[in-house]
N, C-alpha and C positions, 0 to 999 in steps of 0.2 A: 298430478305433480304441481310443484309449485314453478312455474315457468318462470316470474318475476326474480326467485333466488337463483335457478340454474341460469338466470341468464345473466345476472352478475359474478356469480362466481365465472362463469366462462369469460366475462370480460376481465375477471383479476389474470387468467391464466393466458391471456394475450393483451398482459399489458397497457391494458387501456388504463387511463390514469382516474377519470371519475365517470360514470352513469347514473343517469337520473329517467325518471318517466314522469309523463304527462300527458293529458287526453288531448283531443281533438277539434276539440273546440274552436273557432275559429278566435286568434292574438285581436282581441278587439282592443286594448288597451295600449298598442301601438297604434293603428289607425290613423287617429291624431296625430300624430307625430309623423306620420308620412306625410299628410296631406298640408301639417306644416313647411314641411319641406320642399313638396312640390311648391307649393302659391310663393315661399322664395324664392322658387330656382334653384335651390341646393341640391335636385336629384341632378343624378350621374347616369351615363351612358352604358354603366356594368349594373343599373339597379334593373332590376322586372316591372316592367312599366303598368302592366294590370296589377292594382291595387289588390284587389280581390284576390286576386293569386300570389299575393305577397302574406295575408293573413289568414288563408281561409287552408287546412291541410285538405280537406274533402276535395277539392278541385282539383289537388295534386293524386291523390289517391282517394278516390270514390267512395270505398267502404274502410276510411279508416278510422281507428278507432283509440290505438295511442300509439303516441312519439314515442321511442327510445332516443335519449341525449345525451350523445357522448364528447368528452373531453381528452385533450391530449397535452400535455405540459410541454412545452417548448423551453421552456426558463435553464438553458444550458449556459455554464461556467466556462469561458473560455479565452484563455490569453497567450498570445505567442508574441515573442519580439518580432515584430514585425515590419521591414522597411515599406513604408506606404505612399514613398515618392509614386507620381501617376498611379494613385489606386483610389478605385472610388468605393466609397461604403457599402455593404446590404446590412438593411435590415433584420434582425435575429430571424424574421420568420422565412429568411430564406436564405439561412446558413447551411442546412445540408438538405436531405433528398428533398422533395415536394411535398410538402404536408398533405396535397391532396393526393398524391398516389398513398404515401401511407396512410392515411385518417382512411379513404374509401377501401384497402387493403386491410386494415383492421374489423372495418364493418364488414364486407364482403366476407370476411372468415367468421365474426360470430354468427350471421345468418345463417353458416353455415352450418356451425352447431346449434341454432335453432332449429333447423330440418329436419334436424335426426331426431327431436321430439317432438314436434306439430307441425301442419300444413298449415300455411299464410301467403298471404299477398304481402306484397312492401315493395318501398320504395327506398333509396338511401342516397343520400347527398354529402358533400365536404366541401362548404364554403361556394358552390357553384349551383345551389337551388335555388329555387323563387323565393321558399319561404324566409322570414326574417329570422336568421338561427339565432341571435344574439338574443330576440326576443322566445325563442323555442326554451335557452338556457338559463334562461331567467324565470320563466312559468315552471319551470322542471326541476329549478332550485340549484340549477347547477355553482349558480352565482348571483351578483349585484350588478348596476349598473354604476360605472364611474364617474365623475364629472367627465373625464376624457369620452365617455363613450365606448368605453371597454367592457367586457364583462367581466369582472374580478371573483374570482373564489379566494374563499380566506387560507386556504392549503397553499393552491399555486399558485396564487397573485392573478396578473392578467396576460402573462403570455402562455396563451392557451388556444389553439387550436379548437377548432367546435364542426363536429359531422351531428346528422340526426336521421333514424331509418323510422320511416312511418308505415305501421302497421296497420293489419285488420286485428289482432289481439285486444283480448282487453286485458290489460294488465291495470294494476292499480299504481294510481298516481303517486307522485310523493309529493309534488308543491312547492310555492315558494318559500325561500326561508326568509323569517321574519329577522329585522335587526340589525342587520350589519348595512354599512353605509360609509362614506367618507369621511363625513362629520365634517369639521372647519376645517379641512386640510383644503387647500387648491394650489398647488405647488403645482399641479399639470397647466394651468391655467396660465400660470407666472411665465412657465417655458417654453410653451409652446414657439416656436421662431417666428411663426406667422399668422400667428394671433386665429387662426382656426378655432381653438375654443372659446368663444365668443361667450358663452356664459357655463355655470355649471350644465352638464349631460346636454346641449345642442353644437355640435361642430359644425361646421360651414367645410364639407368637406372641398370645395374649390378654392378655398385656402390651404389644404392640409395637403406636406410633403408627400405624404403616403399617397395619395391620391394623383400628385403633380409627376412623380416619375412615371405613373400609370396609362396616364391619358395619352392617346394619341393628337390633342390639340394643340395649339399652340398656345404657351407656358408666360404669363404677363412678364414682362422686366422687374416689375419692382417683386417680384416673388421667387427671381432666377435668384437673386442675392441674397436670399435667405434661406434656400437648398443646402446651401454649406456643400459637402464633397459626397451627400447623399446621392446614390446612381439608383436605387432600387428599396422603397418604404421610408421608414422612418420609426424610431424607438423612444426619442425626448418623453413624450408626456407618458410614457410604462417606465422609462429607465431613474425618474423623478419620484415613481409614488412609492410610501411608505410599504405597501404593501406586498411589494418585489422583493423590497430589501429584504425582507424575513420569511422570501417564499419557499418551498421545499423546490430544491433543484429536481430538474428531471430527469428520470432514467429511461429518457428513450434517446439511444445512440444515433438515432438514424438523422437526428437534428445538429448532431456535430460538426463545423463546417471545415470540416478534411480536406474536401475541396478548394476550397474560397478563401479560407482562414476569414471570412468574413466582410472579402473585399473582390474588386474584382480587377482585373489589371487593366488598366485606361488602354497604352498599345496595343498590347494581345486582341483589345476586344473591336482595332480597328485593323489590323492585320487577317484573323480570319476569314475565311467564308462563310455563309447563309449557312453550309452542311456541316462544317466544321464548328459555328457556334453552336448547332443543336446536338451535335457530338459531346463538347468541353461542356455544355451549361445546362442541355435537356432537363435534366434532373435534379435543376435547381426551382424554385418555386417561381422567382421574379423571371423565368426564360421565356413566360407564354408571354410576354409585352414584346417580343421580337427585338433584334439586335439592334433596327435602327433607333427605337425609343430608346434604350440604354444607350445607346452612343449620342444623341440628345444629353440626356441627363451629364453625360461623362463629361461631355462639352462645355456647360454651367459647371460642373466639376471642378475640370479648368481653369475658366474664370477665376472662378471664389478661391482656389489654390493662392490666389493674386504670385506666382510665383514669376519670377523672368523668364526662366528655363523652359518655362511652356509654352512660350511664344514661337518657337521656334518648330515646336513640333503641333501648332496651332496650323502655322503656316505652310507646312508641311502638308496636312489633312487638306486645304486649300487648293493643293496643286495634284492631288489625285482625283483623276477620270471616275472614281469610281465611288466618291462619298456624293450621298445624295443632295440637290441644288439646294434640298427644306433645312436639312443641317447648317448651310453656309451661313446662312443670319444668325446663327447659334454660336459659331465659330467666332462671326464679326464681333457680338456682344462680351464673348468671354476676351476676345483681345482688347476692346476698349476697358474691358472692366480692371483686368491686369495692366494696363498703362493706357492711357487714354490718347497722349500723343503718338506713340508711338502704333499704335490701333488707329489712327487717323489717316498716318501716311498708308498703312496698309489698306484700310475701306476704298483708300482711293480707287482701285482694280475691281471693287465692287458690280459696277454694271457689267466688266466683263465678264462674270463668275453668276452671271443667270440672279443676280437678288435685287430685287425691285426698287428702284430708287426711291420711291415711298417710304420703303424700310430703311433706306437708310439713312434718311433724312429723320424720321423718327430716332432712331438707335442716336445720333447725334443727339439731337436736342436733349434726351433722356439725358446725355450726359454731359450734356451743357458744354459741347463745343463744336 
């Protein structure tokens, strides 16, 4: 039989949006660009720090022989009137369930209809492998590389989810596709907030908002003020390219943010408990950063709201036993940011409230008083 056709029409009958294959050969053509990245300092704390293991598929699975790469369109149409006093942003990719339960729930079922015609080893991932998927989808033909650093198909643009199951099969390739490219556009480039794209296709991801809700370290000042009311990712440089505008929407419902309407409510998410937030947001994608880094983020939030009104419920979060002492200097910064005298007479209580007067002699001078 021809496994390569039954294995795509199984993936048109569970909705997958595109599949591509490709062999096993170790992404030598990223390499470089890893090891550019280390000798700057641009890798991250979520990358796979053996290289090897980043590019080589045999090391993840021993007798493999090719990738299956699959695609899921996220690019969902969505608008509700919606009051967004105290409500901080998500990002589209984590407007409804968790792409990684669905994307690994979609592959978990077509293996399963590969069973029923041949025995294989495999392995299968969604966004949480070693190896470099974006470079998996790109060998595989799935798509292009963007100046942003996305991988773009010319169907669905570039909000698209990427899983890939590595097999002992040999299935024949399909390749890259030649041709399509940016061309002179850099309109991602222009808008970026915080200048992360630093040239065409290299980011500086310790610039990029996406990565700044992420981290569990501590977030520079001059890059608090340019989160804007982002709680969780960030969309500027996909919601700018040409190639969104004319992407086929997606029809996979499970990315509808039913939940969230695509925000998340600033009080509610400091009212909760630890069990109750895994309850309300489990099954949101941005909920594996845990509630305290989102309530971080919310806090810049704040700030940049520059609003009056939230001073008071700034000061509020202040006087509860129960917000942790690392948030306070978060707290502090977002009051000076929204009035600076009036976040002055407040800092004062600082040393009693556990923040180091280090910090807050810094957080001053930042803001020149």
């Amino acid at each position: 039989m021809n496994i390569k056709k039954y294995i795509m029409d199984k993936s048109k009958e569970l909705n997958i949006d595109m599949i591509r294959f490709t062999d096993s050969s170790p992404l030598i053509d990223i390499k470089d660009f890893i090891m550019e990245r280390k000798n700057l300092g641009y890798s991250t704390e979520f990358e796979e720090k053996d290289i090897e293991r980043r590019i080589n598929p045999k090391i993840i699975l021993l007798d493999c022989k090719s990738i299956i790469a699959i695609a899921l369109s996220y690019n969902i149409k969505y608008n509700e009137n919606l009051n967004t006093d105290l409500k901080g942003k998500l990002s589209r990719c984590s407007w409804g369930l968790d792409y990684h339960k669905v994307l690994n729930n979609k592959m978990k079922k077509l293996i399963e209809e590969m069973e029923k015609k041949v025995k294989f080893n495999y392995s299968y991932f969604a966004d949480t492998g070693p190896l470099v998927d974006r470079e998996i989808a790109k060998k595989s033909g799935l798509g292009y590389y963007g100046k942003n650093c996305t991988i773009i198909n010319e169907k669905f643009g570039s909000f698209i989810f990427l899983g890939y199951i590595l097999t002992d099969l040999d299935i024949e390739e399909d390749g890259i596709i030649e041709g399509y490219n940016c061309g002179e556009c850099n309109l991602c480039l222009k808008a970026c907030p915080t200048g992360a794209l630093e040239a065409p296709y290299r980011l500086n991801p310790k610039k990029c908002i996406s990565y700044l809700t992420q981290t569990k370290g501590d977030i520079p000042y001059e890059q608090r003020k340019k989160m804007g009311i982002n709680v969780y990712g960030c969309d500027v440089c996909q919601l700018v390219c040409p190639k969104n505008k004319y992407a086929e929407e997606s029809s996979n419902k499970e990315f509808l943010p039913l939940r969230t309407k695509g925000y998340i409510d600033i009080k509610e998410l400091f009212k909760i408990s630890n069990r109750e937030f895994k309850n309300e947001y489990g099954n949101m994608a941005g909920s594996w950063v845990g509630r305290n880094t989102l309530r971080r983020n919310a806090i810049i939030a704040l700030g940049n709201m520059k609003k009056g009104e939230n001073v008071s419920f700034l000061k509020e979060l202040l006087s509860l036993n129960n917000i942790d002492f690392n948030l306070r200097k978060y707290i502090y910064w977002s009051l000076l940011n929204i009035d600076k005298k009036l976040g002055k007479e407040i800092i004062g209580d600082g040393i009693k409230d556990r923040i180091d007067i280090d910090e807050i002699e810094k957080l001053l001078r930042y803001f020149k008083i």
